[in-house]
Structures are given as C-alpha cells and as structure tokens.
VOKOL-796066 format. One record per residue: z, x, y of N, C-alpha, C in turn. Coordinates in steps of 0.05 Angstrom, whole numbers, padded with zeros to 5 digits, always signed. Example, Ala and Ser with C-alpha at 12.3 -4.5 7.8 and 13.67 -1.06 7.14 Angstrom:
+00156+00264-00114+00156+00246-00090+00156+00264-00066+00142+00257-00045+00143+00273-00021+00157+00258+00001
//
This chain:
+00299-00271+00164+00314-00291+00178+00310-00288+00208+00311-00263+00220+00306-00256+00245+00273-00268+00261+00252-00259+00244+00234-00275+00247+00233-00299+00244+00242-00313+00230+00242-00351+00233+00261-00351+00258+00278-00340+00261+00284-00352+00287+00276-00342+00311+00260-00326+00311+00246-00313+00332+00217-00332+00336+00219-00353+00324+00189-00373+00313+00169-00364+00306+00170-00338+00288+00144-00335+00264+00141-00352+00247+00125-00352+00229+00127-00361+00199+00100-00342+00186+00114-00345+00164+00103-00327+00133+00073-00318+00143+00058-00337+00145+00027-00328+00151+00029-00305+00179+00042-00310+00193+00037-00291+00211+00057-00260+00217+00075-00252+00204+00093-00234+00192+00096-00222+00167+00099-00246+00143+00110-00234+00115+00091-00219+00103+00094-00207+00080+00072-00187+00067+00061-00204+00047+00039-00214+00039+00022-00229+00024+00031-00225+00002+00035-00247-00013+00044-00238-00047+00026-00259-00062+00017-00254-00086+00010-00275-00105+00026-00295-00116+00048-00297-00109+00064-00307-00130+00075-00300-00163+00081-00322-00163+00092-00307-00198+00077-00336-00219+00062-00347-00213+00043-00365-00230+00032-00356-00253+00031-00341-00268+00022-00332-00296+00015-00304-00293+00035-00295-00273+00039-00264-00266+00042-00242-00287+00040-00224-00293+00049-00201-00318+00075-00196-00291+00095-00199-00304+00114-00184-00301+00138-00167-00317+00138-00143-00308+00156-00119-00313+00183-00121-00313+00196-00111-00328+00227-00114-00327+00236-00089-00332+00248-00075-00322+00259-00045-00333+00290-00044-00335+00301-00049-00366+00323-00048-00367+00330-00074-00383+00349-00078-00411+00344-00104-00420+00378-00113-00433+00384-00106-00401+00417-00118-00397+00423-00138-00401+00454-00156-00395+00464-00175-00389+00442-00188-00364+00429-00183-00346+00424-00185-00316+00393-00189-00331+00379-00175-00348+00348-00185-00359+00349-00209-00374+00372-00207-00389+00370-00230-00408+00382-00258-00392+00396-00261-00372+00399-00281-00348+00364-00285-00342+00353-00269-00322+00336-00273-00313+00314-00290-00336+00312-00284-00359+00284-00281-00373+00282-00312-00365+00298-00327-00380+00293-00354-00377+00282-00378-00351+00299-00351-00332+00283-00370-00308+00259-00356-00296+00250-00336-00312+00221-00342-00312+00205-00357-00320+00217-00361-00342+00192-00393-00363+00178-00404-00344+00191-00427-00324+00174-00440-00305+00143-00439-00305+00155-00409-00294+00121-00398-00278+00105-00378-00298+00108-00390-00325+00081-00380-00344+00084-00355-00346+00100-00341-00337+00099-00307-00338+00090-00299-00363+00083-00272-00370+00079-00251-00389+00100-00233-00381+00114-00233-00397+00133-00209-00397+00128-00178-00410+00128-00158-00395+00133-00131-00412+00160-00125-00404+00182-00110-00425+00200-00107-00416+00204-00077-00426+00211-00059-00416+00227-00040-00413+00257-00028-00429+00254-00021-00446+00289-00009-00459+00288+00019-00472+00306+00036-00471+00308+00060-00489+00319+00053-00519+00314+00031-00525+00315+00019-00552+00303+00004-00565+00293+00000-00585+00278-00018-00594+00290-00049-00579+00272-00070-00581+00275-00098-00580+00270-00113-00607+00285-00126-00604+00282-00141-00626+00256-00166-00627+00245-00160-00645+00223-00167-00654+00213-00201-00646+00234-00220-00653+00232-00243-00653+00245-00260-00630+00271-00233-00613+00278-00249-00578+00242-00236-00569+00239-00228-00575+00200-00211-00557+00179-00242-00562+00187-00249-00585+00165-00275-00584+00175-00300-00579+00197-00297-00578+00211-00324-00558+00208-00323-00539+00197-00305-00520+00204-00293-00491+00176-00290-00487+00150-00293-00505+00136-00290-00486+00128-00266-00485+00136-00243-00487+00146-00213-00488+00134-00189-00508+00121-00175-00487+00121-00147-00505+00138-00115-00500+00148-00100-00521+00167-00086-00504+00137-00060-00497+00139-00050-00472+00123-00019-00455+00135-00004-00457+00117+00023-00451+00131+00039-00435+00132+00028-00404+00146+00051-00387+00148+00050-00361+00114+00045-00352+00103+00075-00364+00080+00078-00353+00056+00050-00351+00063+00035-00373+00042+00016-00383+00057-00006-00362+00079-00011-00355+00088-00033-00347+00080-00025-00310+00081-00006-00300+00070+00006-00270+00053-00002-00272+00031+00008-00291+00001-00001-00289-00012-00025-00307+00006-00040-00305-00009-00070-00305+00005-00100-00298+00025-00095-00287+00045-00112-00287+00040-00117-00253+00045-00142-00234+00037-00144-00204+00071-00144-00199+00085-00148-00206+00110-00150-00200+00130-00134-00234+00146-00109-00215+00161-00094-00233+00189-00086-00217+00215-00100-00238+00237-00104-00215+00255-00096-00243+00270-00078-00228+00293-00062-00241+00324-00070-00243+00332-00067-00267+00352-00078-00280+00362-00062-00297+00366-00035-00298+00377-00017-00316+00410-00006-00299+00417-00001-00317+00445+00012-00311+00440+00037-00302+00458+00053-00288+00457+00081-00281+00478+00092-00300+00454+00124-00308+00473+00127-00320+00455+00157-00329+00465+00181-00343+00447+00207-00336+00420+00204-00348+00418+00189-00368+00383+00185-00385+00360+00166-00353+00376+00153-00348+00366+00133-00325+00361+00142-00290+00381+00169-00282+00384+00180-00258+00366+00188-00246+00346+00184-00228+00323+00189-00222+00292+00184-00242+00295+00164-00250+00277+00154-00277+00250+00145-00255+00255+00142-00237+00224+00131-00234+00220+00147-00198+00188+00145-00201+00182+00172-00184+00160+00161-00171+00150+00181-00164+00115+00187-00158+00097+00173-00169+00103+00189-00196+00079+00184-00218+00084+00153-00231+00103+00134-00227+00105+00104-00224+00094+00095-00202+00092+00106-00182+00089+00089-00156+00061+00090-00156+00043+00107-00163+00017+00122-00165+00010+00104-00176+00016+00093-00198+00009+00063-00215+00005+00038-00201+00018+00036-00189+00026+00010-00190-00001-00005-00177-00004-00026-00183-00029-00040-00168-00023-00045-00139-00054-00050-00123-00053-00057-00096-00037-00083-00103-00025-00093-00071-00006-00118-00072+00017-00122-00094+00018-00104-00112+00045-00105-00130+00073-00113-00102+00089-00122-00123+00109-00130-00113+00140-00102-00130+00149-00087-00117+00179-00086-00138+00195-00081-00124+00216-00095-00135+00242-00098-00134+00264-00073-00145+00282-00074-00138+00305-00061-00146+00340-00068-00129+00346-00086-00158+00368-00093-00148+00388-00084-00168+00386-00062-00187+00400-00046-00202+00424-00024-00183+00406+00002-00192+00428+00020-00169+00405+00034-00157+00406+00053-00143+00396+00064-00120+00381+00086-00136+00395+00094-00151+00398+00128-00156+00376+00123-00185+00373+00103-00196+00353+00103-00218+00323+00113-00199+00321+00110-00180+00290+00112-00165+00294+00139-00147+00272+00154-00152+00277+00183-00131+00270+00164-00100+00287+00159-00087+00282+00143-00060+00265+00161-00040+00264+00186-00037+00241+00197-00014+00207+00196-00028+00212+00201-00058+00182+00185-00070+00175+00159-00065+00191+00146-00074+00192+00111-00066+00175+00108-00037+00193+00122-00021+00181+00120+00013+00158+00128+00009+00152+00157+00001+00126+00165+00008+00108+00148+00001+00098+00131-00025+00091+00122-00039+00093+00089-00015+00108+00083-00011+00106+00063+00008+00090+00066+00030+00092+00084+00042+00078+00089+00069+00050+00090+00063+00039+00088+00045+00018+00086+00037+00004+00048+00045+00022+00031+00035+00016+00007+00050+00005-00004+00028+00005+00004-00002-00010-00011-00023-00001-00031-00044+00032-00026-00045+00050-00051-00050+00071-00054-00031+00090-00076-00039+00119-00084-00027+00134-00082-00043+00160-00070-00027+00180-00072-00040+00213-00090-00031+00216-00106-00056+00246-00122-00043+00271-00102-00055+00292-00088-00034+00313-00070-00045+00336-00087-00046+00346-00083-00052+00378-00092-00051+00406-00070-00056+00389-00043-00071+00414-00024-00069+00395+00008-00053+00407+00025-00058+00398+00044-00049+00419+00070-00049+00407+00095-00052+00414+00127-00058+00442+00122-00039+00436+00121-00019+00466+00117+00001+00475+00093+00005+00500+00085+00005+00504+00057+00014+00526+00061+00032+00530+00047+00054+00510+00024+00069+00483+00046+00076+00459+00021+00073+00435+00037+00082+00450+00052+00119+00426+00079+00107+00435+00089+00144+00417+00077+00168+00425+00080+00184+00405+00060+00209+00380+00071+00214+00382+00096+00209+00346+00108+00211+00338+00119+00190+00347+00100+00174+00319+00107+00139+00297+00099+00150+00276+00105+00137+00252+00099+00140+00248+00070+00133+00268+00057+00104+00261+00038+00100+00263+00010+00106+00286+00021+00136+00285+00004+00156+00262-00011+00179+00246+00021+00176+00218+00011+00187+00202+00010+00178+00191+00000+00151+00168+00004+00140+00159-00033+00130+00145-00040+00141+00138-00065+00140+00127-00084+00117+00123-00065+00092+00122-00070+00068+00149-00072+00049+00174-00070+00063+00203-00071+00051+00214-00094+00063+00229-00103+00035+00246-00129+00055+00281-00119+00039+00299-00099+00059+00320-00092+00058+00341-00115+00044+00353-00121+00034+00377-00133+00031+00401-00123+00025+00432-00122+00025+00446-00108+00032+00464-00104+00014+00457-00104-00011+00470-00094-00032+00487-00131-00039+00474-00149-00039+00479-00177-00038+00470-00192-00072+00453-00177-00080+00444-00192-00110+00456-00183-00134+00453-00210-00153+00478-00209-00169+00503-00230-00170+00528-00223-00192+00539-00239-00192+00557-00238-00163+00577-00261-00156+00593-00269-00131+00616-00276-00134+00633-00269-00124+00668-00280-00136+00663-00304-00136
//
C-alpha cells in the first residue's frame, strides 16, 4: 500500500509471481479454513496436493481435483504452498530447512495458520537466499518486532495477523 502511494506499481517493486492459472498448489493442513478455500480455487484450474496427518477421503480428493502428499512431495513440486494447519505438539515446528531447500525458484508460500508451525529463523535463512516469496500473516512472536529481519527482506509481504474470519 505504501508503495502505490508513493507512485510505484507492481512492475517496478512487487516480487514476480506466476499466478495461480493451472498452478500445482499445496495445502498443508485439511481444516475448516482448507475446505473454505478449496472451492475458490476451481476458477484458476489448480491441481491440488493437500497435506493431512490423516488419511483423505478418497472421493472429496476427486472432486477437488486433489491428491493427498507428503510435505516433502508437496515443497518439491507445488509453485505455491500455503499453510493451514492448527497448532498443536505433532505440528510445532513442522516445517524447516529441509522444506525450504525444496521449494522451487519463484515459489510463492504463505502462512496464515500460526507462527510456531514454521521454525521462523530457518524460514529467514532460507529466505535470504532470494529464491522464493513469502506472504505471512502470523508469526513466532506477535506483534511482529520492529527489527525482524522479515521486515526487511524484500521477498516478504508482512501482514498483521489480519487473515481469516472477522466479527
């Protein structure tokens, strides 16, 4: 927002994305909040892999488009992988290094779950690298502190704990 009103636009600031046009996308976690989302993916042709410590059921997977992964398989092939699991001790630092190590150039992920599912100083390191983006919305501490790193890292687009449902 600061940039549009400072008179940028996208080509000359934002971080290049493909879009989501017949994208493989990742889902980790197959909540209330996945099963909202799935549908308004349809639109844009997605492939879904989705993510659960449970089986899926067989026949929402072919309505959807959908195959269930592991983590590992969904890092390494998916351009956009955005998190939706609950916290909780099986889930507490569930994704690391060895996810981020995956992930493709120009990947896109998200995390608008909780903070504490992602080891956040991996996350960074793994960012500073410059080989995907990431959109946050929660994070290990909240309110973010004013000199995280992922305040300055130009491949993050911060939001402030805002996504989701709204009174």
């Amino acid at each position: 927002v600061e940039d549009t009103r400072a008179g940028y636009w996208h080509s000359e600031r934002c971080a290049p994305t493909e879009g989501l046009l017949g994208q493989t996308v990742g889902l980790v976690g197959m909540g209330a909040i996945t099963k909202n989302l799935i549908p308004m993916l349809r639109p844009f042709g997605v492939k879904l892999k989705l993510y659960s410590g449970y089986p899926i059921d067989a026949e929402y997977l072919a309505q959807n488009n959908a195959v269930q992964a592991s983590l590992e398989e969904i890092f390494s092939t998916c351009k956009v992988v955005s998190i939706h699991s609950a916290l909780n001790e099986r889930t507490k630092g569930m994704i690391g290094k060895e996810h981020f190590d995956l992930l493709q150039d120009g990947a896109v992920f998200l995390n608008t779950a909780r903070g504490a599912i992602i080891r956040e100083d991996e996350m960074i390191g793994a960012l500073r690298e410059n080989r995907f983006m990431a959109v946050l919305d929660v994070y290990c501490k909240e309110p973010l502190e004013q000199d995280s790193p992922l305040r300055q890292l130009k491949n993050v687009y911060c939001m402030p704990h805002v996504g989701g449902p709204t009174n």
